[in-house]
PDB file of N, CA, C and O in Angstrom:
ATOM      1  N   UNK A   1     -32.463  -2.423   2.202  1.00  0.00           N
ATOM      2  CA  UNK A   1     -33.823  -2.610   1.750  1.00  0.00           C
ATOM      3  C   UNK A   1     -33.953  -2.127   0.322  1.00  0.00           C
ATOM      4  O   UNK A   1     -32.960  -1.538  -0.106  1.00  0.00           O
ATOM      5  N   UNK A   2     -34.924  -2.251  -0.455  1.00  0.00           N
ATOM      6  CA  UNK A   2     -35.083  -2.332  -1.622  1.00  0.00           C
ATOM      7  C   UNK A   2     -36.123  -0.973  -1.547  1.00  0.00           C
ATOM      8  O   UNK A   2     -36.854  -0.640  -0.614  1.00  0.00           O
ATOM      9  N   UNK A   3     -35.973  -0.488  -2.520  1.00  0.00           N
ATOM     10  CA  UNK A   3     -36.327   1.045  -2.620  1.00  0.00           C
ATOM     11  C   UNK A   3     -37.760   0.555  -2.639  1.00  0.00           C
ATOM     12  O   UNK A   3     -38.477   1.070  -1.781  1.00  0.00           O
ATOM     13  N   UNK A   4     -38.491  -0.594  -3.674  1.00  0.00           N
ATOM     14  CA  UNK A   4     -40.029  -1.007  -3.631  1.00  0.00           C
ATOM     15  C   UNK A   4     -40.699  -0.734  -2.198  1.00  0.00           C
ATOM     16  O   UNK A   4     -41.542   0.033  -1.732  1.00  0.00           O
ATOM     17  N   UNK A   5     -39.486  -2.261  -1.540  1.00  0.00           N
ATOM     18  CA  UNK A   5     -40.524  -2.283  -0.236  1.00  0.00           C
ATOM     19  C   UNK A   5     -40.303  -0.979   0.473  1.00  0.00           C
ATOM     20  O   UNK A   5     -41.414  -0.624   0.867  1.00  0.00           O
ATOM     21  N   UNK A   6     -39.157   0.139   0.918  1.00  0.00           N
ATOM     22  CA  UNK A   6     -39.458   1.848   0.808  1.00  0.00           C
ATOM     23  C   UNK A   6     -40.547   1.905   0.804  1.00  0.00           C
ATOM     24  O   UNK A   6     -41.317   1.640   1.728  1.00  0.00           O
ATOM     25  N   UNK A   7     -40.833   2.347  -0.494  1.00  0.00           N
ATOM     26  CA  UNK A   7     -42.139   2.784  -0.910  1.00  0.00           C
ATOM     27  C   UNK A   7     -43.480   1.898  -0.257  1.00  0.00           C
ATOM     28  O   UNK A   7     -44.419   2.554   0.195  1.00  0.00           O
ATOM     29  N   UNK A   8     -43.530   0.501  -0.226  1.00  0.00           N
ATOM     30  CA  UNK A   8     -44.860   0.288   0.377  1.00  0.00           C
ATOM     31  C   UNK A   8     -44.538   0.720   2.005  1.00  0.00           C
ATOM     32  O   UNK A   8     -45.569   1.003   2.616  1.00  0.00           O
ATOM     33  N   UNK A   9     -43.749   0.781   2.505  1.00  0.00           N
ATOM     34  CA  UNK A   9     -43.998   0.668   3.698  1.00  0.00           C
ATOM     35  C   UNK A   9     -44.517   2.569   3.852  1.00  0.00           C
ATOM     36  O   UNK A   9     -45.340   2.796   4.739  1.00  0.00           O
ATOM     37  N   UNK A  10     -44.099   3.601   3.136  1.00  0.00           N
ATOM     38  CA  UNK A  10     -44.103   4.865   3.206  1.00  0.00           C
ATOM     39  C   UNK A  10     -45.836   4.775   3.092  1.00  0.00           C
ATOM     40  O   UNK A  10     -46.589   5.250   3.943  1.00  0.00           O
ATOM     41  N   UNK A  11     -46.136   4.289   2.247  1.00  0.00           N
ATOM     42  CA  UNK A  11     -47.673   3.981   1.876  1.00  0.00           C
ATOM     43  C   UNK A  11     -48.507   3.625   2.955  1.00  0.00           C
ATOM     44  O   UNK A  11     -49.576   4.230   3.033  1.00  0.00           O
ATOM     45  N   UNK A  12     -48.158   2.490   4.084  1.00  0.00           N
ATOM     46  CA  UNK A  12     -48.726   2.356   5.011  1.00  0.00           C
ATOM     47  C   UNK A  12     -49.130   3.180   6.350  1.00  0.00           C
ATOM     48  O   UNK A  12     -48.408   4.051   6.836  1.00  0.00           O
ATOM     49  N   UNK A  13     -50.488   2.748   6.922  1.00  0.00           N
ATOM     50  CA  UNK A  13     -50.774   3.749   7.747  1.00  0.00           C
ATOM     51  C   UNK A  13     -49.573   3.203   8.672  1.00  0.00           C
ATOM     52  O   UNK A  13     -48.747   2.359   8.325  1.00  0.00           O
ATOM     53  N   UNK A  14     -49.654   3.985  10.172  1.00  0.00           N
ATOM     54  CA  UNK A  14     -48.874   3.653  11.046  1.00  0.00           C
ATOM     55  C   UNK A  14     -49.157   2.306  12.035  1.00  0.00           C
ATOM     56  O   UNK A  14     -48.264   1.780  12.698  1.00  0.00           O
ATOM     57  N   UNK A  15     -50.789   1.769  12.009  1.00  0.00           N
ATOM     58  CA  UNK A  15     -50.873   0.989  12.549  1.00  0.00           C
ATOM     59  C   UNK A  15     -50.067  -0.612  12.147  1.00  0.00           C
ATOM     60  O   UNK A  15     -49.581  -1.550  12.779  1.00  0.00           O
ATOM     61  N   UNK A  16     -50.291  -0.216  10.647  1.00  0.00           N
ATOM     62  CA  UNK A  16     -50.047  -1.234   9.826  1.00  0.00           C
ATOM     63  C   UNK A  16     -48.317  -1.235  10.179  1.00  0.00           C
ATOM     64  O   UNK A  16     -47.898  -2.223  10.782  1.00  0.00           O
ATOM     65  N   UNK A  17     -47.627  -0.473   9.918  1.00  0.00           N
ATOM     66  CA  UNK A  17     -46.269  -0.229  10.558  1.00  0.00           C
ATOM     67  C   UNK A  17     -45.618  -0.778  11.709  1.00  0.00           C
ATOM     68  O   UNK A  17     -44.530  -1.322  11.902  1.00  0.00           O
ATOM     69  N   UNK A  18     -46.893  -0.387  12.625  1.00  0.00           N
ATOM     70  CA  UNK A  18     -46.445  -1.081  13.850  1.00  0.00           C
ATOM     71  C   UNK A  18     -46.159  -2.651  14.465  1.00  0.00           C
ATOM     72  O   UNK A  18     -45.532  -3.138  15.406  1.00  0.00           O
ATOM     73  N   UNK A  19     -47.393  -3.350  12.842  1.00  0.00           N
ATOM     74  CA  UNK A  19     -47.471  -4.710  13.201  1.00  0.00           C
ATOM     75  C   UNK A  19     -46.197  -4.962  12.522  1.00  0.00           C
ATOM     76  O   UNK A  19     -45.375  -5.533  13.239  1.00  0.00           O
ATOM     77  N   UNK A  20     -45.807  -4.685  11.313  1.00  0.00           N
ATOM     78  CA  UNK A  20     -44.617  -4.807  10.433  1.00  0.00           C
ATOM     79  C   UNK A  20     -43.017  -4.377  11.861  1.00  0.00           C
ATOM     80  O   UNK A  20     -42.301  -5.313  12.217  1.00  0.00           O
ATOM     81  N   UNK A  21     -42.929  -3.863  12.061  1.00  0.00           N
ATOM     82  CA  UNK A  21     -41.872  -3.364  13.057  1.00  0.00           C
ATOM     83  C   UNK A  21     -41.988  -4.342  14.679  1.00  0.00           C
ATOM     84  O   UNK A  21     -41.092  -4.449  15.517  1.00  0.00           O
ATOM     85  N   UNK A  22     -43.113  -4.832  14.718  1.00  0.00           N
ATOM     86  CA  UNK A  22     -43.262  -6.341  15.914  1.00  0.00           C
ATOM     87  C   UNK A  22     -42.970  -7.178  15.310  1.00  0.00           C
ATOM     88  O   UNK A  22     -42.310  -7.956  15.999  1.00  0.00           O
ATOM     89  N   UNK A  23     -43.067  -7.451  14.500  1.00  0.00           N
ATOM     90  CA  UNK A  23     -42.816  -8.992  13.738  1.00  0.00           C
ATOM     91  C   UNK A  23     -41.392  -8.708  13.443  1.00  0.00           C
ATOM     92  O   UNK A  23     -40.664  -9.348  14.201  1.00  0.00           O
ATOM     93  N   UNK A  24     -40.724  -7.942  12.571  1.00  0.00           N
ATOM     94  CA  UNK A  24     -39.350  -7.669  12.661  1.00  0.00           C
ATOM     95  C   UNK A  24     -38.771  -7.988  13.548  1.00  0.00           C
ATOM     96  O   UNK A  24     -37.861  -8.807  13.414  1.00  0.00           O
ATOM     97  N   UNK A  25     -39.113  -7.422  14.845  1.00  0.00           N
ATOM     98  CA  UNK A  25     -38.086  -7.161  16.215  1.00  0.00           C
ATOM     99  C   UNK A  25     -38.374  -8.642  16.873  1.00  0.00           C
ATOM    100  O   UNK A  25     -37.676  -9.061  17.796  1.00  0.00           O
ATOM    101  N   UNK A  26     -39.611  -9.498  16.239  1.00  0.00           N
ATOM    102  CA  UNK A  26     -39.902 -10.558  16.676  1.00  0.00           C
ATOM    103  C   UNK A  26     -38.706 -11.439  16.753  1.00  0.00           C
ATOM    104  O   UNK A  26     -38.060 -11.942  17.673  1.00  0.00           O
ATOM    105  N   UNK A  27     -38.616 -11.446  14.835  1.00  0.00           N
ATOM    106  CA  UNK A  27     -37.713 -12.215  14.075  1.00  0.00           C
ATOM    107  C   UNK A  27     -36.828 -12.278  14.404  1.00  0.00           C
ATOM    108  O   UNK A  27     -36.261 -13.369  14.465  1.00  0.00           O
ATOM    109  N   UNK A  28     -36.110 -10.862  14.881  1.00  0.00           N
ATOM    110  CA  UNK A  28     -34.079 -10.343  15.052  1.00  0.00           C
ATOM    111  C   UNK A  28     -34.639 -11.008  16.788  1.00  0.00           C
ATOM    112  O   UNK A  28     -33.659 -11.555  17.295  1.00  0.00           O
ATOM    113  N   UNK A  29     -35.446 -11.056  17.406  1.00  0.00           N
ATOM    114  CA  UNK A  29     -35.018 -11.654  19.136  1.00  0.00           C
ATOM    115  C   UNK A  29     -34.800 -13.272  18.846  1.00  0.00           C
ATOM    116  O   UNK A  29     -34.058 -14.077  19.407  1.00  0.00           O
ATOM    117  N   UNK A  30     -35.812 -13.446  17.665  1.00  0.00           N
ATOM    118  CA  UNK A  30     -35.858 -15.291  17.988  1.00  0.00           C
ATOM    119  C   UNK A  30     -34.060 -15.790  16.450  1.00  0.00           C
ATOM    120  O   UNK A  30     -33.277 -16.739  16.475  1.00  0.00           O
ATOM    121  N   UNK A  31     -34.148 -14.807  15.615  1.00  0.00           N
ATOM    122  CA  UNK A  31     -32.604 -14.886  15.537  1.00  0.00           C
ATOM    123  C   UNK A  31     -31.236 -15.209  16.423  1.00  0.00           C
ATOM    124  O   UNK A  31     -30.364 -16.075  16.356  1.00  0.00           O
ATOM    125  N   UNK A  32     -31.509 -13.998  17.343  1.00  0.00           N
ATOM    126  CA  UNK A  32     -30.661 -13.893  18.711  1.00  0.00           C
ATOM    127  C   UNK A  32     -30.563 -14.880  18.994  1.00  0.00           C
ATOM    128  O   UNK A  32     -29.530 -15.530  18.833  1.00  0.00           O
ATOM    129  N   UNK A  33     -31.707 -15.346  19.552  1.00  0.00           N
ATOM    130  CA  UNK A  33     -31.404 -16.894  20.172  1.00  0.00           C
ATOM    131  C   UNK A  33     -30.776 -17.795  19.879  1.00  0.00           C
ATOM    132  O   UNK A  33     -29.959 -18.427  20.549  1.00  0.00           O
ATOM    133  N   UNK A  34     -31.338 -18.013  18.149  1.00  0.00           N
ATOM    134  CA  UNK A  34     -30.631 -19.282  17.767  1.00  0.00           C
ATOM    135  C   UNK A  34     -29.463 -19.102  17.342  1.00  0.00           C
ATOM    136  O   UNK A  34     -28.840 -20.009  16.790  1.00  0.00           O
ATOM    137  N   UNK A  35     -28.918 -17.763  17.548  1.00  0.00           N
ATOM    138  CA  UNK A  35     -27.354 -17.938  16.977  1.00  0.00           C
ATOM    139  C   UNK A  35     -26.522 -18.888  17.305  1.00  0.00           C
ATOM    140  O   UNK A  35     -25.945 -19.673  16.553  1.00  0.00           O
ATOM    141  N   UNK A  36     -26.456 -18.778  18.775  1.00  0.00           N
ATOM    142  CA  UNK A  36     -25.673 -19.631  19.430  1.00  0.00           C
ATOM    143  C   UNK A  36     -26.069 -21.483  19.403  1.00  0.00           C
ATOM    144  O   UNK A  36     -25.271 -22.360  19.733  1.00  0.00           O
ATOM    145  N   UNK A  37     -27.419 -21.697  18.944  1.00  0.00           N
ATOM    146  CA  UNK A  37     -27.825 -23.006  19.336  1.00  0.00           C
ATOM    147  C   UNK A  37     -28.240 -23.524  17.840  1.00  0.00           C
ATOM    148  O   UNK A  37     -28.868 -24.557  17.605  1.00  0.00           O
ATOM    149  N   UNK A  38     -27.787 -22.649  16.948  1.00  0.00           N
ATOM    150  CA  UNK A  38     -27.681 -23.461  15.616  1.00  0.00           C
ATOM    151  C   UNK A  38     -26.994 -22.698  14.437  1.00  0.00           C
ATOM    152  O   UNK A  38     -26.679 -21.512  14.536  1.00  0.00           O
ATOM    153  N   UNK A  39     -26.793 -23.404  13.381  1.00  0.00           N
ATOM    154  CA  UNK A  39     -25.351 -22.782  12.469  1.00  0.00           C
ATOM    155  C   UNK A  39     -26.298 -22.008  11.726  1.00  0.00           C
ATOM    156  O   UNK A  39     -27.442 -22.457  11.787  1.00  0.00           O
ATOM    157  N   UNK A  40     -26.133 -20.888  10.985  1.00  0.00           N
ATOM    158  CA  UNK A  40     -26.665 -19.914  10.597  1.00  0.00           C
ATOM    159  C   UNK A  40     -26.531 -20.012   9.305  1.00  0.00           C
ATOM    160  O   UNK A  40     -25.343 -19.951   8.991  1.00  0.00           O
ATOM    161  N   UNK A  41     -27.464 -20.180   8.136  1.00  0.00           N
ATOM    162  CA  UNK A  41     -27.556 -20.027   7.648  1.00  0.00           C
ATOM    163  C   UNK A  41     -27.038 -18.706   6.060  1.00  0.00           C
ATOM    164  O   UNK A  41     -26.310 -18.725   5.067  1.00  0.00           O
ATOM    165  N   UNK A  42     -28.082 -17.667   6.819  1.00  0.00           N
ATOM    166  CA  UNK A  42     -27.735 -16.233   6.432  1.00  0.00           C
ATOM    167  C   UNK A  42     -27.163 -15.317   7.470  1.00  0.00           C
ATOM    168  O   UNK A  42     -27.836 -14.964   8.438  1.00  0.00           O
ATOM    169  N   UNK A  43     -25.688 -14.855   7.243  1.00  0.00           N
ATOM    170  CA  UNK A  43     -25.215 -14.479   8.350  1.00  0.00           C
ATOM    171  C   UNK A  43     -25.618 -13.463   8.737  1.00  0.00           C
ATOM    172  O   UNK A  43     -25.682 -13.050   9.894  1.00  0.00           O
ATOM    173  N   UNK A  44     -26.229 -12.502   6.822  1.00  0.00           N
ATOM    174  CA  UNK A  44     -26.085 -11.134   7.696  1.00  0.00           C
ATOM    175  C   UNK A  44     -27.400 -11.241   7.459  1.00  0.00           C
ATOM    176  O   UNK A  44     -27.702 -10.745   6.374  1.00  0.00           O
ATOM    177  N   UNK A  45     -28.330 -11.713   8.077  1.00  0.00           N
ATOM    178  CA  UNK A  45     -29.534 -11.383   8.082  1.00  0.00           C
ATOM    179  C   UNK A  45     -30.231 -10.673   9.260  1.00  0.00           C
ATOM    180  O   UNK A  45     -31.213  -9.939   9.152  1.00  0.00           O
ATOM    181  N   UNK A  46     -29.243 -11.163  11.014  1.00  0.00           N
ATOM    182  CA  UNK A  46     -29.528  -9.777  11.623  1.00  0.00           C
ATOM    183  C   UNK A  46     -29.457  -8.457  11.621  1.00  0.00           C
ATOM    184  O   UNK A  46     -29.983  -7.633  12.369  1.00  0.00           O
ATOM    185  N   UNK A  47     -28.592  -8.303  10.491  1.00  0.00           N
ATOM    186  CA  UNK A  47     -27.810  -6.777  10.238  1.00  0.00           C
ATOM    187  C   UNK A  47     -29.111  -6.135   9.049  1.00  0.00           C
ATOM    188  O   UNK A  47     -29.431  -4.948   8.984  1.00  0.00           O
ATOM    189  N   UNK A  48     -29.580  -7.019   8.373  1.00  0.00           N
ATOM    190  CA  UNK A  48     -30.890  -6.378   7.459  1.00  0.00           C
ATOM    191  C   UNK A  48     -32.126  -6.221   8.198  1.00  0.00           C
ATOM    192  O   UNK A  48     -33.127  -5.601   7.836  1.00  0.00           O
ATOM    193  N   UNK A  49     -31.901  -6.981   9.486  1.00  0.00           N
ATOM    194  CA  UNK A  49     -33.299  -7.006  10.212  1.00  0.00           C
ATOM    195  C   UNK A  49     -32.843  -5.644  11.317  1.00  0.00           C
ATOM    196  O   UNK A  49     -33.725  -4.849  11.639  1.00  0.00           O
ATOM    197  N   UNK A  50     -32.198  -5.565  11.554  1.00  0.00           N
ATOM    198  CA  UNK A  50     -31.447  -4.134  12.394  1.00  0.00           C
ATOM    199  C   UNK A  50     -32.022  -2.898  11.741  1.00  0.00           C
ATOM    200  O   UNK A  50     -32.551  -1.889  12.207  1.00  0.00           O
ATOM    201  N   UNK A  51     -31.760  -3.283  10.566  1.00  0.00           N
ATOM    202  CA  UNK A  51     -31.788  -2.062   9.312  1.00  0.00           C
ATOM    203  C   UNK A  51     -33.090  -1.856   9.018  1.00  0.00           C
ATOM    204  O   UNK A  51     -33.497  -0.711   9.215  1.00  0.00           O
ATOM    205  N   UNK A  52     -34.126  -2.935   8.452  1.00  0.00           N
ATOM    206  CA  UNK A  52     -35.322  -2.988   8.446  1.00  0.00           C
ATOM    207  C   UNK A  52     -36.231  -2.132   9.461  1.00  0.00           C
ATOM    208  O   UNK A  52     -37.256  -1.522   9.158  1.00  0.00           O
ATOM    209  N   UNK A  53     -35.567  -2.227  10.873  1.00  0.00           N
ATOM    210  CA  UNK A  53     -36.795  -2.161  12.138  1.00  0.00           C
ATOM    211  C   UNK A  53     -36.014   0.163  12.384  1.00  0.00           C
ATOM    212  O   UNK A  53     -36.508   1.197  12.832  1.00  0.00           O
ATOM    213  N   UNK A  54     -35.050  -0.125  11.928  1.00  0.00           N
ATOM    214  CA  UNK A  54     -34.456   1.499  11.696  1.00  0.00           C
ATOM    215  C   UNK A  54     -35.173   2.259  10.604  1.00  0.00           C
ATOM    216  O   UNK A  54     -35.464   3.440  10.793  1.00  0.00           O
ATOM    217  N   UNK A  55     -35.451   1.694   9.554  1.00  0.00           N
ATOM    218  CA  UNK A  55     -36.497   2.033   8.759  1.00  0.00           C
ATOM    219  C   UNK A  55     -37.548   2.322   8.739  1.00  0.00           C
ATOM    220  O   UNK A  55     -38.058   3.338   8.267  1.00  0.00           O
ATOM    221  N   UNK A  56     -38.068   1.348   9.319  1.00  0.00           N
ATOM    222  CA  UNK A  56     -39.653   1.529   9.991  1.00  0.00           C
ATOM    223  C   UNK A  56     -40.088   2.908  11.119  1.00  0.00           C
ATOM    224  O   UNK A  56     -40.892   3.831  10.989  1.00  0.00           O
ATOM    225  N   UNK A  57     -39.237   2.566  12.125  1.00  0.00           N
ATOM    226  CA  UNK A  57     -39.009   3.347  13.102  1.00  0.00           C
ATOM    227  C   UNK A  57     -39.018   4.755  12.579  1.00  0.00           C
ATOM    228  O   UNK A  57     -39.785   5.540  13.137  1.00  0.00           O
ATOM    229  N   UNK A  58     -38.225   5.213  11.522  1.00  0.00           N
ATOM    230  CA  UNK A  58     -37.895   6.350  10.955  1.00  0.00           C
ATOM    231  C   UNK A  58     -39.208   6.848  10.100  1.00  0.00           C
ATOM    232  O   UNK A  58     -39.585   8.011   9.955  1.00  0.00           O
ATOM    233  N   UNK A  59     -39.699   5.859   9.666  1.00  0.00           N
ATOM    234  CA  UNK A  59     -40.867   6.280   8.841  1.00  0.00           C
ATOM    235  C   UNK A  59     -42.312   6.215   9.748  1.00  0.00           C
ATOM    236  O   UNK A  59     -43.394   6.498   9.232  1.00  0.00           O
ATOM    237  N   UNK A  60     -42.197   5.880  10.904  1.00  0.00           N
ATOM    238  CA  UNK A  60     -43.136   6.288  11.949  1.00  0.00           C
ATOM    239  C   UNK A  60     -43.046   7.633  12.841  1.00  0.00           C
ATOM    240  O   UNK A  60     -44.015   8.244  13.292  1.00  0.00           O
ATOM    241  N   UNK A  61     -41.971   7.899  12.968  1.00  0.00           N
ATOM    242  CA  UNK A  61     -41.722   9.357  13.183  1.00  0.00           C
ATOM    243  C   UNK A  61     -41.938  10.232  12.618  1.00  0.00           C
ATOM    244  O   UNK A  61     -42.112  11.346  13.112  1.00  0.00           O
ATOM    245  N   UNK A  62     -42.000   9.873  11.061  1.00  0.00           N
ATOM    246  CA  UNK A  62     -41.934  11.108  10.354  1.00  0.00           C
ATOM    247  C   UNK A  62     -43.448  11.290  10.296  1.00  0.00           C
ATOM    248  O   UNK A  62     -43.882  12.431  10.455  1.00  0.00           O
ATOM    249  N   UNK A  63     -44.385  10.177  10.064  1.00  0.00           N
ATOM    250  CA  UNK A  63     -45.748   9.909  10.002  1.00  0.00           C
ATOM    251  C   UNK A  63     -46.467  10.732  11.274  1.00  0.00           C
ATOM    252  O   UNK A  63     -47.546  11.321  11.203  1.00  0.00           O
ATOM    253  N   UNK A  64     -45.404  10.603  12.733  1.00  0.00           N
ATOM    254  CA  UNK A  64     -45.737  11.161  14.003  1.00  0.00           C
ATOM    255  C   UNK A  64     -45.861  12.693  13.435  1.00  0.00           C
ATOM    256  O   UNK A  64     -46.834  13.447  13.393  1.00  0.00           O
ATOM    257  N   UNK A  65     -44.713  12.837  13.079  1.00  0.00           N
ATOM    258  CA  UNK A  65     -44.358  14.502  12.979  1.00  0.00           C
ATOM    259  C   UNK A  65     -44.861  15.315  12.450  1.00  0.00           C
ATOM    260  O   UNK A  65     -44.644  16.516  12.612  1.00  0.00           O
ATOM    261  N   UNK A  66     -45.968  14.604  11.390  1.00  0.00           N
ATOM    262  CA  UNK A  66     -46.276  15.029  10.218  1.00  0.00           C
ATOM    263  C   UNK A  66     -48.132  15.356  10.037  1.00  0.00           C
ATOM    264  O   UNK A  66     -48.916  15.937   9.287  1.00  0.00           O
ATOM    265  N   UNK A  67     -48.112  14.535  11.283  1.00  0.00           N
ATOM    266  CA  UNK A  67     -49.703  14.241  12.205  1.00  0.00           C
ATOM    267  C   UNK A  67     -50.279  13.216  10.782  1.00  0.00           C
ATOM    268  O   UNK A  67     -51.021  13.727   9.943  1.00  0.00           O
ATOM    269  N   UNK A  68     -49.915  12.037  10.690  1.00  0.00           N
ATOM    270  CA  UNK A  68     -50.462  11.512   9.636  1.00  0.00           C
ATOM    271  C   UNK A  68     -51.650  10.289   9.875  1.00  0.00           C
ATOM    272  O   UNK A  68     -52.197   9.761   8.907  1.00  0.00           O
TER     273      UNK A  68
END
């Protein structure tokens, strides 16, 4: 990820997070799918969407921890 989007997502409340981190996990399930039932384009784009939703995740915890 790009240090920018970092920063906006650090910026966001957690609700806003949460929709960002569904739509992610949306993306990497309906990825999944089509691996097998069509040629892929960007290969490693599940591996940034892996990374993405680890990000998020991490910056909702800390938001948890932090009582934010």
């Amino acid at each position: 990820m790009k240090t920018k989007e970092k920063q906006t997502l650090i910026s966001m409340k957690r609700e806003e997070l949460e929709k960002v981190l569904t739509d992610a996990q949306n993306a990497l399930a309906i990825l999944l799918v089509n691996r097998y039932s069509k040629q892929s384009k960007n290969a490693r784009e599940a591996r940034v969407l892996r990374s993405k939703i680890a990000v998020i995740s991490t910056y909702m915890r800390q938001k948890e921890l932090t009582h934010e």
